[in-house]
C-alpha positions as CSV (number, residue, x, y, z in Angstrom):
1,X,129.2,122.7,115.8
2,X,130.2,119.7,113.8
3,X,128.2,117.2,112.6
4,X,128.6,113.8,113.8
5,X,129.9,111.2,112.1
6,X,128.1,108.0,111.1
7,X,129.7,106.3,114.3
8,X,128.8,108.1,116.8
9,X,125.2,109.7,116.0
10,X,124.2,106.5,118.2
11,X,125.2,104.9,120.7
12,X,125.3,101.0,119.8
13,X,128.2,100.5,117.4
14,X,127.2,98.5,114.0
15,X,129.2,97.5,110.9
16,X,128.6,96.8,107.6
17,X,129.2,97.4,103.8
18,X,128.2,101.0,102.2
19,X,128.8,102.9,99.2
20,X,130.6,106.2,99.6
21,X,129.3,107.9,95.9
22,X,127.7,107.2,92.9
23,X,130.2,104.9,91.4
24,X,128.3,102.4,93.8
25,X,131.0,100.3,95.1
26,X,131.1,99.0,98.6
27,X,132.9,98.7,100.8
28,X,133.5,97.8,104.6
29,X,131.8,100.4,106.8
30,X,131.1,101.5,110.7
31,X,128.3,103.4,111.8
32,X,126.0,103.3,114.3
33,X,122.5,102.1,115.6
34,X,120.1,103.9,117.9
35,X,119.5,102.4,121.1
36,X,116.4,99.9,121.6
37,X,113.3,102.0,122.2
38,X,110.0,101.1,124.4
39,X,108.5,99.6,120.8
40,X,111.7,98.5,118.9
41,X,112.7,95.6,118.2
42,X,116.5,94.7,117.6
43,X,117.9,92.2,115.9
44,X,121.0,89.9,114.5
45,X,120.7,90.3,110.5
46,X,121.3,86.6,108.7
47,X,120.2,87.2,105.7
48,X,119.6,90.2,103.5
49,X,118.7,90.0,99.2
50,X,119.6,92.3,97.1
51,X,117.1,94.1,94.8
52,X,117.7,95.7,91.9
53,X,116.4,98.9,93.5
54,X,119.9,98.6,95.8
55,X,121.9,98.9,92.4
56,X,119.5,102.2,91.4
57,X,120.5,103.8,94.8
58,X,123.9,102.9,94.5
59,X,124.5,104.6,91.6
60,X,121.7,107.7,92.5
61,X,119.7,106.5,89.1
62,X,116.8,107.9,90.8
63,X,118.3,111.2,92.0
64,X,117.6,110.7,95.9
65,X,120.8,109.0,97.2
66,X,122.4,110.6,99.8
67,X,126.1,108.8,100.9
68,X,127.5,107.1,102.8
69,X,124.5,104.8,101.8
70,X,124.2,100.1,103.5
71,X,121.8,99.5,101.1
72,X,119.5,96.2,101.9
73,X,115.4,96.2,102.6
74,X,115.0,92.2,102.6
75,X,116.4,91.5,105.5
76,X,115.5,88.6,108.6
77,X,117.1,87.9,110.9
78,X,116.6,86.7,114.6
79,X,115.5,88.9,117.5
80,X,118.2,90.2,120.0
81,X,116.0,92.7,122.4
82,X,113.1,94.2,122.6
83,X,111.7,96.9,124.1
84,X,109.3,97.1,127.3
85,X,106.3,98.1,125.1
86,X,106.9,95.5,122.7
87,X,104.0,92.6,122.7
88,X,104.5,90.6,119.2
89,X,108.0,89.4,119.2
90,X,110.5,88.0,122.3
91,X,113.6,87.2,121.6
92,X,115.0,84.7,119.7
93,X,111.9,85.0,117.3
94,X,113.1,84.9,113.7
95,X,111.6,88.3,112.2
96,X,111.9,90.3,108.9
97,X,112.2,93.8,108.0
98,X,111.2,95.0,104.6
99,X,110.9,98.5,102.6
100,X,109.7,100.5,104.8
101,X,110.9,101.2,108.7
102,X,108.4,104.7,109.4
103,X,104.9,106.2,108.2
104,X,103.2,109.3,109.9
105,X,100.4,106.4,111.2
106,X,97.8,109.2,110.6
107,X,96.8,109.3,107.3
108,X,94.2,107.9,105.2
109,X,96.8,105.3,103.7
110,X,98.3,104.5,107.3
111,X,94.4,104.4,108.4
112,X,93.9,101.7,105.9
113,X,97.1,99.6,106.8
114,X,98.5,100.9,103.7
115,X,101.8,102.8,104.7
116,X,103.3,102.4,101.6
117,X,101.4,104.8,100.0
118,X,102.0,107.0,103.1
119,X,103.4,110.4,102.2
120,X,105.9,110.9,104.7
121,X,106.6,106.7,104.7
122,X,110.4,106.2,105.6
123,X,112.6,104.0,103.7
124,X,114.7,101.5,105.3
125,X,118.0,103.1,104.4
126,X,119.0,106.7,102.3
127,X,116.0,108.2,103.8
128,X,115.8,110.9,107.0
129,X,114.6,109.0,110.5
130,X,112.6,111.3,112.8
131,X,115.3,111.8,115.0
132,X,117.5,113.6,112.2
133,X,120.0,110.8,110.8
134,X,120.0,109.2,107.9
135,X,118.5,105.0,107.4
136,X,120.4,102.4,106.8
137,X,119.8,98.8,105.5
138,X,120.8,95.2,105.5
139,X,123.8,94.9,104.9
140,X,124.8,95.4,108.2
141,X,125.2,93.2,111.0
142,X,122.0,94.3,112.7
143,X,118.7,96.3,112.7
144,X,116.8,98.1,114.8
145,X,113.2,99.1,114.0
146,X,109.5,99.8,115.4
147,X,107.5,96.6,116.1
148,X,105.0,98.1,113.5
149,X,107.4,97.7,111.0
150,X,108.6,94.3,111.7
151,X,107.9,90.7,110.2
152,X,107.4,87.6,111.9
153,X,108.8,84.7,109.8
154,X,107.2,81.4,110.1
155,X,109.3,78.6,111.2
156,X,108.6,76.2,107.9
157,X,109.9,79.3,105.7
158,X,113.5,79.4,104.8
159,X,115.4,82.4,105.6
160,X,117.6,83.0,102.2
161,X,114.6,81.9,100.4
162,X,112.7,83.9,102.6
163,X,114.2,87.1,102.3
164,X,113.6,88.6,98.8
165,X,109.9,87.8,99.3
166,X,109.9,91.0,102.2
167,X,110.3,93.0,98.4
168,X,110.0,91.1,95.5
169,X,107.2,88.7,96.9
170,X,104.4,91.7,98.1
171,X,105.6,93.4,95.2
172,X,103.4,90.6,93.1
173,X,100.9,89.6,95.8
174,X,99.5,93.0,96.5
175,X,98.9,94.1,93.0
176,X,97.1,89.9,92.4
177,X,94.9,90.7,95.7
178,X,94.0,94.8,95.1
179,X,93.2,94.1,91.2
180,X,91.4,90.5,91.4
181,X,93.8,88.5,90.5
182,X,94.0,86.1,93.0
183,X,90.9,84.1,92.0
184,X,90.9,80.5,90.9
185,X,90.7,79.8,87.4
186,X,92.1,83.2,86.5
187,X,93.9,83.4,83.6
188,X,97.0,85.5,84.4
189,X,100.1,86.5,82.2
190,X,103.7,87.3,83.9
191,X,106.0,89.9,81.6
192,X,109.1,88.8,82.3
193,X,111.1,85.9,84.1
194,X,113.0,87.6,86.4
195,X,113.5,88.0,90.5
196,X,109.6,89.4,90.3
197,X,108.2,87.4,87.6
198,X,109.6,83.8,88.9
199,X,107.8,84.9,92.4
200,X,105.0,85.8,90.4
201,X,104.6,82.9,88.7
202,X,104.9,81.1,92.1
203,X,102.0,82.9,93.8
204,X,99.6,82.9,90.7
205,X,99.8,79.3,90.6
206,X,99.0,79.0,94.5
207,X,96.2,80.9,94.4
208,X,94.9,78.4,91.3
209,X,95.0,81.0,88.5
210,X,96.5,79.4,84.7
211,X,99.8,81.1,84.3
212,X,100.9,81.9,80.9
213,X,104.7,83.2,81.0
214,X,105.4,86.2,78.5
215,X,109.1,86.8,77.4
216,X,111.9,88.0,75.2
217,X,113.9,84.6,75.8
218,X,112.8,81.2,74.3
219,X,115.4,79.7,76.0
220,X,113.4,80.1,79.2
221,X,110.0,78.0,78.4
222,X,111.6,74.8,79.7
223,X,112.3,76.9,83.1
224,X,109.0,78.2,82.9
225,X,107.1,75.4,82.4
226,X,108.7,72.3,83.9
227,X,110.9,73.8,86.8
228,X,108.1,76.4,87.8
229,X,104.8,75.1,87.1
230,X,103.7,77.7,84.1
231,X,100.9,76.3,82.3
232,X,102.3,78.2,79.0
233,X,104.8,80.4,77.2
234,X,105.1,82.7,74.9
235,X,107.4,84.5,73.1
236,X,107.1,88.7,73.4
237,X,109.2,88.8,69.8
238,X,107.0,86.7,67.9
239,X,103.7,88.7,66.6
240,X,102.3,85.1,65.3
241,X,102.2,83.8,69.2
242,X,100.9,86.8,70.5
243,X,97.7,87.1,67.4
244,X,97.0,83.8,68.5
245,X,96.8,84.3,72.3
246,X,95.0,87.4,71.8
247,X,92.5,88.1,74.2
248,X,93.1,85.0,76.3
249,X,94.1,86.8,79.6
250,X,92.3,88.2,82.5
251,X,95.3,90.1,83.7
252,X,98.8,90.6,82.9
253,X,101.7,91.7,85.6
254,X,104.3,93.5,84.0
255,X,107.9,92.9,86.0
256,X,110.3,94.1,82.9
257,X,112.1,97.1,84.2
258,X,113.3,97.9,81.0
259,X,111.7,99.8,78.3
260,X,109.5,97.6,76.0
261,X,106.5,98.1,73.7
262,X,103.4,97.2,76.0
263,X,100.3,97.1,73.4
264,X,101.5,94.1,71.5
265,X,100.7,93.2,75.4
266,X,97.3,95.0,76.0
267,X,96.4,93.1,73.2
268,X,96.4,89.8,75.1
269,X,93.9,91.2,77.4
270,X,89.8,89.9,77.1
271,X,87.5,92.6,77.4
272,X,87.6,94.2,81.1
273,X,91.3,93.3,81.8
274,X,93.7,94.5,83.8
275,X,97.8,95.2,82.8
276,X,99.4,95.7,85.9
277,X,102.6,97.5,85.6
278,X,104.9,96.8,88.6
279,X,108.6,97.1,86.9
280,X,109.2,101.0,87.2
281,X,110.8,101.3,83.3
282,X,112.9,104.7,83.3
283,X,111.7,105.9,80.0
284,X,107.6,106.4,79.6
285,X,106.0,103.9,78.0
286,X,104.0,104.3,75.0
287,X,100.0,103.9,75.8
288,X,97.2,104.1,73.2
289,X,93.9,104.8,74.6
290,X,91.6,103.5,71.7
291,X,92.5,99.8,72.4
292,X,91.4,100.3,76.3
293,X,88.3,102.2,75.3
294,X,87.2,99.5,73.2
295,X,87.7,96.8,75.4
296,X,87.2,98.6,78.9
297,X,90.6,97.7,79.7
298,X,92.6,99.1,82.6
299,X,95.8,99.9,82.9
300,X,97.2,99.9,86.5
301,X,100.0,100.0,89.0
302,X,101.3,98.7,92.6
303,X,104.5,99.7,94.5
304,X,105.3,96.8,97.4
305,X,102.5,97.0,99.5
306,X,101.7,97.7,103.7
307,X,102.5,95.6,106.8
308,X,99.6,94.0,107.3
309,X,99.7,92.6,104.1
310,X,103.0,91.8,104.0
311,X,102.5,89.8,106.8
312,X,99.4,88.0,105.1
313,X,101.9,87.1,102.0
314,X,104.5,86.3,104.1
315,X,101.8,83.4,106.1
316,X,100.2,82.6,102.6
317,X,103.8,81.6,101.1
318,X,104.8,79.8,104.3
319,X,101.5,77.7,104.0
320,X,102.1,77.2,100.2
321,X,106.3,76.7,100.5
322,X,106.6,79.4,98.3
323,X,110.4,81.0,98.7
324,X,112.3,82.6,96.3
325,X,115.1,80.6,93.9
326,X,118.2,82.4,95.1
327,X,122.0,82.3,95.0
328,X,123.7,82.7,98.1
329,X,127.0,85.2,98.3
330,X,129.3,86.0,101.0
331,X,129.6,89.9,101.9
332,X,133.1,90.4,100.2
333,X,132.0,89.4,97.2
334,X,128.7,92.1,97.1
335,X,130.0,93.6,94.7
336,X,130.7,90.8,92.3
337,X,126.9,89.7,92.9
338,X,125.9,93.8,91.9
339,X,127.6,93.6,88.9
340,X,126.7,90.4,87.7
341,X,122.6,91.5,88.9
342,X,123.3,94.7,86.2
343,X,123.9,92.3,83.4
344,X,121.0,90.0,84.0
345,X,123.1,87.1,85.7
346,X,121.2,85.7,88.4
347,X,118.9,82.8,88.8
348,X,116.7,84.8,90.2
349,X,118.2,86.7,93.5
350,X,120.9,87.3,94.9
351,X,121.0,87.0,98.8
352,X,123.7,88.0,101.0
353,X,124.8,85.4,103.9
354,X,125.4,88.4,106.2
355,X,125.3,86.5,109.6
356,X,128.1,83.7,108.7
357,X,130.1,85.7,106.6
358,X,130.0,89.5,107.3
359,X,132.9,90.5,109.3
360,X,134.4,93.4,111.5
């Protein structure tokens, strides 16, 4: 017997942009949604961002793609139906979905509200559903997913703004909360000022920490500093600015997804700090252990972080009008915005205006 196609594994009939292979380009594309189950919620997709982890998938950087692949896992939108089991949202609520849409909800990580680190965690598109098909993400016209799984946006948060914080923002807060970094007076460095680091920035300095901005670019101190409320800058390239910040930091939160030299870093550390590395670089990075010994450093990582907490960042950045600086782009010119997010061109996220311009 046949497989069936994309459209009709499911019975509600949904649109939107996917690759077809690993040369990443996409293009228009119908499929299908599964029908609204007893604790699903369903809903209209207005905005989604797009994170650089779309571009890896597109292109099967990480080896796990499987095609035809709607990329997209910031996505809110507004609530269409819900089903009978359903007790958080009604509709019309404005919700968001993030990276995740499934966990097993049995094991010690789901047991601790933490189903990101959930072994059998489904992703929110290019990842097998329990029912057999294949996810797919927000760049689609709408969304279907188990209330669990599902965001409430506050109504003081903006929605574009809004979106890349369902990724990029818990990608930041969670490591700040788990590690200790959250504390006022906390003297906190950010690697890079990018789509993570500029949200980064953002939250360190709501929860009263002294941010001290580390990157490649001098050209980016006056961003830094006047338009995002660093408290300093310096330059990663200049060994005379880093001897003299030298153990001056409490923690450091590496977003550079490229591969860079990180003990010129570790050195900015005081004794008993923490270099969090949250930027996935695809080569290993080079670590020597007498430096950490010495100074009972640690060396750490986070990767996003569960609903529950998602939820909390999602309240906390509402509360402290924290949204990300984003471009807006129409869906036919996604891939225009991909291309441009490969070379570093993007102040600091792309987000796609799906429900205005997204078309059949």
């Amino acid at each position: 017997m046949a497989a069936k196609s994309p459209e009709e594994q499911h019975p509600v009939k949904a649109f939107g942009y996917a690759a077809k292979d690993s040369t990443g380009v996409l293009s228009p594309f119908k499929f299908s949604r599964r029908a609204t189950a007893d604790d699903d919620v369903r809903l209209k997709v207005l905005y989604c961002g797009i994170c650089h982890t779309d571009l890896h998938f597109l292109k099967n950087e990480w080896g796990m793609s499987t095609y035809p692949l709607v990329p997209g896992h910031e996505i809110v939108g507004q609530v269409t139906e819900v089903g009978s089991k359903v007790t958080k949202f009604k509709v019309g609520d404005k919700v968001g979905v993030g990276c995740l849409v499934g966990s097993c909800g049995s094991c010690p990580s789901c047991s601790d509200n933490l189903e990101n680190y959930c072994p059998k965690m489904v992703l929110t598109y290019a990842t097998p559903y329990y029912d057999g098909t294949v996810t797919y993400g927000g760049y689609s016209n709408e969304m279907v997913a188990s209330e669990r799984f599902v965001i409430r946006i506050p109504d003081n948060l903006p929605l574009d703004g809004g979106a890349p914080l369902l990724c990029a923002g818990i990608t930041v807060y969670s490591p700040m909360k788990y590690y200790g970094l959250d504390k006022p007076g906390t003297n906190i460095g950010i690697v890079g000022l990018g789509g993570l680091g500029h949200v980064a920035v953002k939250f360190a300095k709501a929860f009263g920490a002294k941010v001290t901005v580390i990157s490649t670019s001098a050209k980016k101190k006056d961003e830094a500093i006047k338009n995002l409320g660093a408290d300093s800058f310096l330059v990663s390239s200049n060994p005379e600015e880093l001897q003299a910040a030298a153990a001056s930091l409490d923690g450091i939160i590496d977003t550079v997804s490229a591969f860079h030299a990180i003990m010129p870093l570790i050195n900015l550390l005081k004794p008993h700090g923490k270099f969090i590395t949250i930027g996935a670089p695809e080569k290993p990075l080079e670590l020597q252990v007498f430096p950490l010994i010495m100074g009972r450093k640690l060396v750490g990582g986070s990767s996003i972080g569960g609903l529950k907490e998602t939820q909390e960042m999602i309240d906390f950045a509402a509360k402290h009008n924290i949204s990300a600086q984003v471009e807006v782009v129409k869906m036919e010119d996604v891939n225009k915005a991909l291309e441009r997010l490969a070379k570093g061109d993007v102040r600091y996220r792309f987000v796609i205006d799906v429900g205005n311009t997204l078309k059949a």
